[in-house]
C-alpha positions as CSV (number, residue, x, y, z in Angstrom):
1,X,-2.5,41.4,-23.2
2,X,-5.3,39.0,-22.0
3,X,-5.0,36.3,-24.7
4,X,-1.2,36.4,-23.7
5,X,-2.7,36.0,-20.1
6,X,-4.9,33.4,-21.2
7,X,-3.7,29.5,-20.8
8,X,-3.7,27.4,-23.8
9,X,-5.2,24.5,-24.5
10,X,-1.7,22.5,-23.8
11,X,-0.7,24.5,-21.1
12,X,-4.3,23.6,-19.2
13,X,-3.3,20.0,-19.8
14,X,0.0,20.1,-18.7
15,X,-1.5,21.7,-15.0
16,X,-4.1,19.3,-15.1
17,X,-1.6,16.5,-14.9
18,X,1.1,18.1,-13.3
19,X,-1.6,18.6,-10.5
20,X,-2.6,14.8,-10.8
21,X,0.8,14.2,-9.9
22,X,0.7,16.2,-6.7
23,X,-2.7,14.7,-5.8
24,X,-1.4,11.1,-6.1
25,X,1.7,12.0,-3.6
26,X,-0.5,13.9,-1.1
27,X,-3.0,10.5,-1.7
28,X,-0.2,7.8,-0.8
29,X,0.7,9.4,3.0
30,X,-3.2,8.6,3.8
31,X,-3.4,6.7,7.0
32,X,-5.3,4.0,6.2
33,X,-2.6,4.0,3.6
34,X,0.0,3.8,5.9
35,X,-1.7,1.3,8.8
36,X,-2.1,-1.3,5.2
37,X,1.8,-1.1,3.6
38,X,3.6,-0.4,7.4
39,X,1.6,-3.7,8.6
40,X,3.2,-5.5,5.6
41,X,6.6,-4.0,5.4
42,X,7.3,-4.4,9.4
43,X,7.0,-8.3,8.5
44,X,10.8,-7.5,6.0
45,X,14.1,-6.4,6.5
46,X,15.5,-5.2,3.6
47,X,15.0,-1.5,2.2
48,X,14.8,-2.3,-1.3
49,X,12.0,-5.2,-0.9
50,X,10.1,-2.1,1.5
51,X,10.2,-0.2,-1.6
52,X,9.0,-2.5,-4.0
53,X,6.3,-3.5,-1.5
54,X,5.2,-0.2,-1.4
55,X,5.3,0.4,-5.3
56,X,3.0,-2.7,-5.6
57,X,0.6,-1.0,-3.5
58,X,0.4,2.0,-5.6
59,X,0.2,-0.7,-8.6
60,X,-2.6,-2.3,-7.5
61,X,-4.3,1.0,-6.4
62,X,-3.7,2.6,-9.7
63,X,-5.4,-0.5,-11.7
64,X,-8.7,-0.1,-9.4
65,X,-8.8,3.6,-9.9
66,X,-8.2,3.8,-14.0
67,X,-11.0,0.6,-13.9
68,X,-13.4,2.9,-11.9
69,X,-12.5,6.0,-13.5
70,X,-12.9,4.7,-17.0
71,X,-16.3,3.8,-15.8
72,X,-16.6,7.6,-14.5
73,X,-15.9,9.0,-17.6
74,X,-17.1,6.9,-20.2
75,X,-20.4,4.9,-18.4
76,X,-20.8,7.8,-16.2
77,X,-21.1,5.5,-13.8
78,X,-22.3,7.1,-9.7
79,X,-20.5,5.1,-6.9
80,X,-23.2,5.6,-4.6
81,X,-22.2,7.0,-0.7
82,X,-23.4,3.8,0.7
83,X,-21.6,1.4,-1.6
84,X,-18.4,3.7,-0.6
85,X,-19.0,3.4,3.0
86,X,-19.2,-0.5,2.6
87,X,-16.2,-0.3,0.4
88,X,-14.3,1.5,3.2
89,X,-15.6,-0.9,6.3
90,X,-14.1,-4.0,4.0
91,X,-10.5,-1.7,4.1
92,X,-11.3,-1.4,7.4
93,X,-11.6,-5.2,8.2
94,X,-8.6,-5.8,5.9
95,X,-6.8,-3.6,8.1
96,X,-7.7,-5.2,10.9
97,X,-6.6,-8.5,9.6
98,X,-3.4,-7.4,8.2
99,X,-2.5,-5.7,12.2
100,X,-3.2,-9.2,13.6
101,X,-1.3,-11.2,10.7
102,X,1.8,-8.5,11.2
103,X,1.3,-8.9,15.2
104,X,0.8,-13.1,15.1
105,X,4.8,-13.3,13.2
106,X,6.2,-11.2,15.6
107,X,5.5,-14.1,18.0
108,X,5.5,-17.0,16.1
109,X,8.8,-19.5,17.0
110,X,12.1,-19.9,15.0
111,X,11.5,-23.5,13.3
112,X,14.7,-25.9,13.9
113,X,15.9,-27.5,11.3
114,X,18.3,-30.0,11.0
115,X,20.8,-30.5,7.8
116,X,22.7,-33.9,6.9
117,X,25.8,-33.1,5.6
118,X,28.7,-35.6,4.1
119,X,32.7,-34.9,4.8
120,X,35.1,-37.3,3.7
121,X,32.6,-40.1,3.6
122,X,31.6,-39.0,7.1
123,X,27.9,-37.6,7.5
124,X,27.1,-35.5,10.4
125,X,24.3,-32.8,10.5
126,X,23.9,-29.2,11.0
127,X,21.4,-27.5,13.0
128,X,20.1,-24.3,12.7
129,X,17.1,-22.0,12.0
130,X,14.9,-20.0,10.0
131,X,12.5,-17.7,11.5
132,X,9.3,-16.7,10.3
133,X,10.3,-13.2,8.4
134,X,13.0,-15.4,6.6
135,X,10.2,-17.4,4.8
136,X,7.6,-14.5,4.4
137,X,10.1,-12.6,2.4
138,X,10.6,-15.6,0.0
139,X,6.9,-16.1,-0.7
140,X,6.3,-12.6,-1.0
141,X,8.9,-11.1,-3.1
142,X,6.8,-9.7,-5.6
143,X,4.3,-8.4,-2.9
144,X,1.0,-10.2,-4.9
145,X,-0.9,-9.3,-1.5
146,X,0.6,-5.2,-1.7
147,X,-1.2,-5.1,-4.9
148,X,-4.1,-6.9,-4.0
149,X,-4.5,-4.7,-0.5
150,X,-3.9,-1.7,-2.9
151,X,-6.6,-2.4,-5.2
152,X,-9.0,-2.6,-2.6
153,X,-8.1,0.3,-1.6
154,X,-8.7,2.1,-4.3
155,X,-12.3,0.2,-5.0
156,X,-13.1,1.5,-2.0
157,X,-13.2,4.9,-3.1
158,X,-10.4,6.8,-0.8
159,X,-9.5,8.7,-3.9
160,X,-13.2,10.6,-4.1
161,X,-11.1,13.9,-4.5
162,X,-9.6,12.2,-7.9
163,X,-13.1,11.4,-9.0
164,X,-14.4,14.5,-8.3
165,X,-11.9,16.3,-10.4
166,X,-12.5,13.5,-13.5
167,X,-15.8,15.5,-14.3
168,X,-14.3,18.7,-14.4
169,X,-11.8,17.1,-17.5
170,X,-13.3,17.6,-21.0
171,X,-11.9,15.4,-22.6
172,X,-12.0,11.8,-21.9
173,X,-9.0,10.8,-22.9
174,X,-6.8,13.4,-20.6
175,X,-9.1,12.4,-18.0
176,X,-8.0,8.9,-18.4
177,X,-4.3,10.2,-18.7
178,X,-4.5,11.9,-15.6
179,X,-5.8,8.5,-13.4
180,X,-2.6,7.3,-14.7
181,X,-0.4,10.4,-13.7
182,X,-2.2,10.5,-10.2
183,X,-1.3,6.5,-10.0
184,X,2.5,7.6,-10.7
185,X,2.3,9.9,-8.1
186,X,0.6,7.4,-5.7
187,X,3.7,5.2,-6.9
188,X,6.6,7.2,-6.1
189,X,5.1,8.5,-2.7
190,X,4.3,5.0,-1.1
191,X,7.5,3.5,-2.1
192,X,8.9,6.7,-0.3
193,X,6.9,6.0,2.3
194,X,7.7,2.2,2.4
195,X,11.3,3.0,2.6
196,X,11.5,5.4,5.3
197,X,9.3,3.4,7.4
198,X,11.8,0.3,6.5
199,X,14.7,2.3,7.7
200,X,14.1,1.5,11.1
201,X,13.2,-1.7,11.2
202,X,16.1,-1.9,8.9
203,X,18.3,-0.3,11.7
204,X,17.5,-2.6,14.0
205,X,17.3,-5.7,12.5
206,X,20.3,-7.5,13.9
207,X,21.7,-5.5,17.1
208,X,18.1,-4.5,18.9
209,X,16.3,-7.4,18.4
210,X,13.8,-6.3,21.2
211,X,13.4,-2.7,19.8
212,X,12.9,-4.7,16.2
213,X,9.8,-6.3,17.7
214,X,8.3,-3.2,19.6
215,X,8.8,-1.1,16.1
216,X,7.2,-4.5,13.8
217,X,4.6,-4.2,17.0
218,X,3.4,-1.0,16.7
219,X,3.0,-0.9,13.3
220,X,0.5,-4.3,13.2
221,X,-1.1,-2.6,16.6
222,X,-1.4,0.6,14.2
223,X,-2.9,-1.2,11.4
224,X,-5.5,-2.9,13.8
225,X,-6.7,-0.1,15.5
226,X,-6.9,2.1,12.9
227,X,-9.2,-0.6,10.8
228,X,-11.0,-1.1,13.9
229,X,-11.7,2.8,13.7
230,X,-12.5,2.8,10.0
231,X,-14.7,-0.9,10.6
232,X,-17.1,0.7,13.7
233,X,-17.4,3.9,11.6
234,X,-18.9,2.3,8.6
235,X,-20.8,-0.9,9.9
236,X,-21.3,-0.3,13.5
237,X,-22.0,3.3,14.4
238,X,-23.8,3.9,11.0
């Protein structure tokens, strides 16, 4: 009766990673999670670019983690609590840049531009123009700043309950395997996250222009004062 009680070897691993998983959704709804991706995607207005933005995030958090977990396991390599705390104050000061970046393009001015056009060997020109949003989201398509914001994130250590599980693994290589499930998991919940905080800012994009702004607004003001939080935590009260 108690070896039937007993897990096996498989079984363990399976809970392990299953539980890696869960760890890595739980991890993405973080708020210094949120203040980084909402500062970015309240600068789009498409759902789908939200989501990839987010999934970039998770990306680029997921490479710093299996980088520093590899050295966990393998170096046994001690991230020190001071080197952490720095690590945090720089997310904090990214943060803070990120809230003012998000913040400065909701006020910066439609650019006019003007289009020669010919007709029936008549040219006249066309006049219109593009706002600022319109030309972030063609230079950022592939979000090279989500995954660049996400791996800073994760050298800075946010995911200490990950690392403090990694010793607890036996074996190396599950250990390594389970970075990856808990990077999955970090995946899927930010680019859930992404989406449902696109949806209003999707919502509102062309009818409630004013209510766009205030919503893009409070998500770069949220960004900024949660890294100016995080910043006087870590370099100014300590």
């Amino acid at each position: 009766m108690e070896e039937l009680l007993t897990p096996s070897p498989e079984q363990s691993a399976v809970a392990v990673l299953v539980i890696g998983f869960l760890f890595g959704l739980y991890h993405a709804i973080e708020a210094d999670h949120l203040a980084a991706v909402s500062a970015i995607v309240s600068e789009h207005k498409n759902l789908f670019l939200a989501s990839v933005i987010g999934g970039f995030w998770g990306v680029g958090h997921t490479i710093s983690l299996f980088i520093v977990g590899a050295l966990v396991v393998f170096v046994k390599v001690q991230i020190s609590e001071s080197t952490e705390g720095v690590l945090e104050g720089v997310v904090g000061l990214m943060l803070i840049l990120l809230g003012l970046n998000a913040i400065r393009k909701i006020f910066t001015a439609e650019r006019i531009h003007s289009h020669i056009h010919e007709h029936d060997g008549t040219k006249h020109s066309h006049i219109h123009t593009h706002t600022a949003d319109e030309k972030a989201s063609s230079h950022h398509r592939f979000a090279p700043r989500s995954i660049a914001v996400g791996m800073i994130h994760g050298l800075a250590g946010s995911a200490g309950l990950m690392l403090l599980v990694l010793p607890t693994i036996s074996s190396p290589w599950l250990a390594l395997i389970y970075i990856l499930i808990f990077g999955v998991g970090s995946i899927a919940g930010m680019m859930i996250m992404s989406m449902l905080m696109g949806l209003p800012l999707y919502a509102t994009a062309e009818r409630f222009a004013i209510l766009n702004k205030a919503i893009r607004f409070a998500a770069g003001s949220f960004s900024l004062v949660w890294g100016a939080m995080l910043f006087h935590e870590k370099f100014i009260a300590a």
